[in-house]
ZABABA-390706 format. One line per 10 residues: number of its first residue (from 1); for each residue x, y negated, z of C-alpha. Coordinates in steps of 0.2 Angstrom, whole numbers, plus 5000, padded with zeros to 4 digits. Each point is the difference from the previous one (the first is absolute). Example, Ala and Ser with C-alpha at 12.3 -4.5 7.8 and 13.67 -1.06 7.14 Angstrom:
BEGIN
1	5062:5022:5039 ~ 5006:4983:4997
END
This chain:
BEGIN
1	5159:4920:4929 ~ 4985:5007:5012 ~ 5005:5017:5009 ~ 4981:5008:5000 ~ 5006:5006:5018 ~ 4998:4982:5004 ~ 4984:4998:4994 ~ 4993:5014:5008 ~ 5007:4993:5017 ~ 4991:4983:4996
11	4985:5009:4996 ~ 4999:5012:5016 ~ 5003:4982:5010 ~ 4986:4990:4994 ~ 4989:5019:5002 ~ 5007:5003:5018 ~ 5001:4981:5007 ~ 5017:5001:5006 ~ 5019:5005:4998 ~ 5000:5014:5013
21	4982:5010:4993 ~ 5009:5000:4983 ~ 5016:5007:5006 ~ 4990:5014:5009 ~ 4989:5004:4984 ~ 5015:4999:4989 ~ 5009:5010:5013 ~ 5016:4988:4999 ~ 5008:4988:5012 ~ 4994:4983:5002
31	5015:4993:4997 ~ 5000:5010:4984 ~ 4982:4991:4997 ~ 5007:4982:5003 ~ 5014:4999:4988 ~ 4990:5008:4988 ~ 4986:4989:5001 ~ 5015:4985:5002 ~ 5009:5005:4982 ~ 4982:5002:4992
41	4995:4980:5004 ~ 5018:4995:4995 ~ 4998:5012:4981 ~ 4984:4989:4999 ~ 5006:4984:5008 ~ 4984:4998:5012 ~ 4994:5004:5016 ~ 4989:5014:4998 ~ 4994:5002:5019 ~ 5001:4987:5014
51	5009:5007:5014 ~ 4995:4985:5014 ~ 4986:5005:5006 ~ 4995:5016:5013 ~ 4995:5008:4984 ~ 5005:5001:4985 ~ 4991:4990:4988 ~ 5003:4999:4980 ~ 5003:4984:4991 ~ 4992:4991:4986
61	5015:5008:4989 ~ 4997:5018:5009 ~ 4981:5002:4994 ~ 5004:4994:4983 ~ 5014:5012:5000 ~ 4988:5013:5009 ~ 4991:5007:4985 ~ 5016:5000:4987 ~ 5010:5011:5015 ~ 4985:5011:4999
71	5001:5004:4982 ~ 5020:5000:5000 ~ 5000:5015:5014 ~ 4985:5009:4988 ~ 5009:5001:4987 ~ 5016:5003:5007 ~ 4995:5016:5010 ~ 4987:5005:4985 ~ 5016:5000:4988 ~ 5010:5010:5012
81	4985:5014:5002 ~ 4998:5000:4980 ~ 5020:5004:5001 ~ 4999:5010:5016 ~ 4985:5011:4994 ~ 5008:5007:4983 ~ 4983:5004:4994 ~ 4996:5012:5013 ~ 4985:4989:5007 ~ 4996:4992:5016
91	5008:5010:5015 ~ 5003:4996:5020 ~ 4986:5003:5015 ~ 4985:4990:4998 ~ 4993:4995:5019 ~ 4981:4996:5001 ~ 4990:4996:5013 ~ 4981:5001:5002 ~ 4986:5007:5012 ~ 4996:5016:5003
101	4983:5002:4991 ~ 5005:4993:4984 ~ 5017:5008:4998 ~ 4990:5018:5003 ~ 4988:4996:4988 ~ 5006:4988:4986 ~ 5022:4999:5004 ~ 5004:5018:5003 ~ 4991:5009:4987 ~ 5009:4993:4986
111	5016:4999:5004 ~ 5005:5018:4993 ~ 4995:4994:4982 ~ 5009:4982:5003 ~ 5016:5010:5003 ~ 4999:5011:4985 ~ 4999:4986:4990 ~ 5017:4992:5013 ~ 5011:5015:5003 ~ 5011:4989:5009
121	4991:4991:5011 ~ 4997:5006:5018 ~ 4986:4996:5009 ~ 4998:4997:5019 ~ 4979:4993:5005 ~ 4998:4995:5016 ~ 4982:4999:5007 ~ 4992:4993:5015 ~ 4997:4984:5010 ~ 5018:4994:5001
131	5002:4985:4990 ~ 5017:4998:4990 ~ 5009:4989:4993 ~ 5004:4999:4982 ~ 5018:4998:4995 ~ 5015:5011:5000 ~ 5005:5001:5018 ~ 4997:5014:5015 ~ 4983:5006:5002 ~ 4995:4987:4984
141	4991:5006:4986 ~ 5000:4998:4979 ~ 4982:4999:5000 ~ 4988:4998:5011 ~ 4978:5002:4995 ~ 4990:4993:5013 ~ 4983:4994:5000 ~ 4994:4982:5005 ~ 5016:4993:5000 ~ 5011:4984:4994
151	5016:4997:4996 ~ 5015:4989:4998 ~ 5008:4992:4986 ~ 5012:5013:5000 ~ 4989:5014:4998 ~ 4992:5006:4984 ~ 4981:5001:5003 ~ 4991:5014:4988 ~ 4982:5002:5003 ~ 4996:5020:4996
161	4981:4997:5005 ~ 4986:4999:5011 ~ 4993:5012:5015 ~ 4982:5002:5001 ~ 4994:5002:5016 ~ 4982:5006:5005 ~ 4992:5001:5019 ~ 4993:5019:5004 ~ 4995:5009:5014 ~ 4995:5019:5002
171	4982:5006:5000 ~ 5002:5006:5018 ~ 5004:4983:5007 ~ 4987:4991:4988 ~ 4986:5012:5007 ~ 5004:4998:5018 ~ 5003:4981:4999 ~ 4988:4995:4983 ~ 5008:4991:4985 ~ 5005:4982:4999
181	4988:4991:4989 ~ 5010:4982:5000 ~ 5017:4998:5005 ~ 4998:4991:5017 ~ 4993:5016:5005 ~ 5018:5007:4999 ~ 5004:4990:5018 ~ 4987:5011:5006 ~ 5005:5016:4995 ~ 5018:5011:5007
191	5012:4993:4986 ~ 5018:5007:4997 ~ 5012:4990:4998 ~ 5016:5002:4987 ~ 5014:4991:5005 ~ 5013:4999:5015 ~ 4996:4992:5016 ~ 4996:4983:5003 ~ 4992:4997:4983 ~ 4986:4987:4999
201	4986:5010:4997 ~ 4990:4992:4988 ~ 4994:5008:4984 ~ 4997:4988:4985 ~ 4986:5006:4989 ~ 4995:4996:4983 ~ 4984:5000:4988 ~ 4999:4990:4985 ~ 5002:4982:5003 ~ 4998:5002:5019
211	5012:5005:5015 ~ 4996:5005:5018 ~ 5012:5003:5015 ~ 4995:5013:5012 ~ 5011:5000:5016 ~ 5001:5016:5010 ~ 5010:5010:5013 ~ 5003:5015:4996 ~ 4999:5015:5010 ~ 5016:5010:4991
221	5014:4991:4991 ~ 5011:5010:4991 ~ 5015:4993:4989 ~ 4998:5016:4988 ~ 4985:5002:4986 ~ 5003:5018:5000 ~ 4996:5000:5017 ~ 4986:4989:4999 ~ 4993:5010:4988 ~ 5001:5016:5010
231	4991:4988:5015 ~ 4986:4995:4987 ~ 4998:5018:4996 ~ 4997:5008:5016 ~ 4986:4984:5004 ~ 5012:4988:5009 ~ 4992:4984:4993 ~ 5000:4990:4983 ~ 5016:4995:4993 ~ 5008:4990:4981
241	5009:5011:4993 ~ 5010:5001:4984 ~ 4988:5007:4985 ~ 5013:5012:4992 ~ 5002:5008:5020 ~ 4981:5004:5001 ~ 4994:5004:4983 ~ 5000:5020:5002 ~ 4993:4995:5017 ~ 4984:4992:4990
251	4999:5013:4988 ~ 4999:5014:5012 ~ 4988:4989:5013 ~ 5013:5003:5014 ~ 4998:4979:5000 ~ 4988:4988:4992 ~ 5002:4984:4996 ~ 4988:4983:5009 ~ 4997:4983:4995 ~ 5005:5004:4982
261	4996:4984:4995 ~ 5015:4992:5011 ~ 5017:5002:4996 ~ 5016:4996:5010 ~ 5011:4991:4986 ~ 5013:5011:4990 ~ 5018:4999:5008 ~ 5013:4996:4986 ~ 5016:5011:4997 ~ 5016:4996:4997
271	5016:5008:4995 ~ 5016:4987:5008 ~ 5017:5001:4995 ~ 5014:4985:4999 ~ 5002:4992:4988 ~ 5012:4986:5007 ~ 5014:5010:4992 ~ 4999:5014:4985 ~ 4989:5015:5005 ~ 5010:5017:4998
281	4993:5011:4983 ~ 4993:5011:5012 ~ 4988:4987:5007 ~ 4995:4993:4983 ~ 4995:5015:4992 ~ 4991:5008:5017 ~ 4988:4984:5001 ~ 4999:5005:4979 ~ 4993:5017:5006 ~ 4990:4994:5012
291	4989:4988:4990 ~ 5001:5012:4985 ~ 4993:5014:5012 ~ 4989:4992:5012 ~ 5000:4982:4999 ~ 4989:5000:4985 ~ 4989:5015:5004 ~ 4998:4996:5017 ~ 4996:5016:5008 ~ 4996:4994:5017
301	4984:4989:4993 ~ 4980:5004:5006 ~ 4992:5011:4989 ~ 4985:4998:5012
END
């Protein structure tokens, strides 16, 4: 009969690419991970992974195994929650991942109602640039919400919605240095940049069924949009900004926006979490939450 533990080592192989990666995820020798993997092809009487080249490559018999591994491991670790559990509801620490902005303004606020509705589930966010991985290991994450982004068969892919973006300028800068009128006036005028160093900078612009690329070089580049947004204030320049993160800005006429007619394209967000094997409760019911409270309202959408 299969042992799940198998399984999972086969699955954690065919997600890592080798023997020695799945030992250090699964935190277990690799001689542990060979004769697991060995007694898992002799209970199904195949070779599951071919071992003779440099890398570990699945066979014919492997990938027609693949999925039916996948939903074996699901429902063996889903029963053992169900039983685990006893009714009291998911539990454990939930990791997730995102940037700075959008976890202050659209991750953060709601976590106090997401946990009186899970008691028992601690929560640790982790914001900034740093990119993590998605998995179970050190310094991974459960989930990860990261905009313009794709991923791997492994990973689940839940599109919460769209960021609008609009290009402004405060009217300090505009009456020193006049307003743009078409946008390859933008080369001409002192653009700030969002984004780290090195980034081509090139801003693709849209209006109905036509598309314009304006290239610049930008005077101040800053890979923060609450810095840039300070910047724009104080008359450094024009930048494309986020709608949500200028909005009171517009209102109040500390920025105005130019070339309303031209739009930089929506970025796409996602929510990512593994789905290789079974994802805890505590991941489940949290991307729930997050679709229920944001992901069809969409807060972070122009209202301008």
């Amino acid at each position: 009969m299969l042992q799940l533990s198998d399984v999972q080592v086969f699955l954690e192989i065919v997600s890592s690419g080798s023997f020695t990666a799945a030992a250090r995820i699964l935190k277990m020798p690799k001689s542990s991970v060979a004769r697991q993997m060995a007694r898992l092809e002799q209970q199904v009487g195949c070779v599951l992974l071919d071992r003779s080249t440099r890398a570990v490559a699945v066979t014919e018999e492997g990938r027609n195994f693949l999925p039916y591994a996948r939903r074996l491991l699901d429902h063996g670790i889903e029963a053992q929650n169900v039983l685990r559990r006893k009714g009291k509801g998911a539990s454990g620490l939930l990791t997730i991942a995102t940037t700075g902005l959008f976890g202050r303004n659209f991750i953060a606020p709601y976590l106090p109602a997401f946990r009186e509705r899970n008691p028992n589930i601690r929560v640790a966010l982790w914001l900034g640039q740093e990119w993590h991985e998605i998995g179970s290991g050190p310094g991974q994450v459960d989930i990860a919400i990261r905009l313009r982004t794709t991923a791997s068969p492994e990973i689940g892919n839940q599109k919460l919605g769209e960021i609008d973006f609009r290009i402004v300028a405060s009217p300090k800068y505009l009456e020193l240095s006049g307003t743009p009128k078409t946008p390859d006036q933008l080369a001409h005028h002192s653009m700030i940049e969002l984004g780290p160093a090195g980034k081509h900078n090139r801003l693709l612009l849209n209006k109905q069924d036509q598309a314009v690329s304006v290239a610049f070089a930008p005077p101040i580049q800053i890979d923060d949009p609450e810095a840039v947004r300070a910047a724009l204030i104080a008359g450094g320049g024009i930048a494309v900004l986020p709608a949500f993160l200028i909005e009171e800005d517009v209102k109040k006429g500390a920025l105005r926006t130019v070339l309303d007619d031209w739009r930089q394209a929506p970025i796409p967000i996602h929510v990512l979490y593994r789905t290789d094997v079974a994802p805890p409760l505590r991941v489940r019911v949290y991307v729930e939450y997050l679709l229920e409270m944001i992901g069809h309202t969409q807060p972070w959408r122009a209202t301008f």
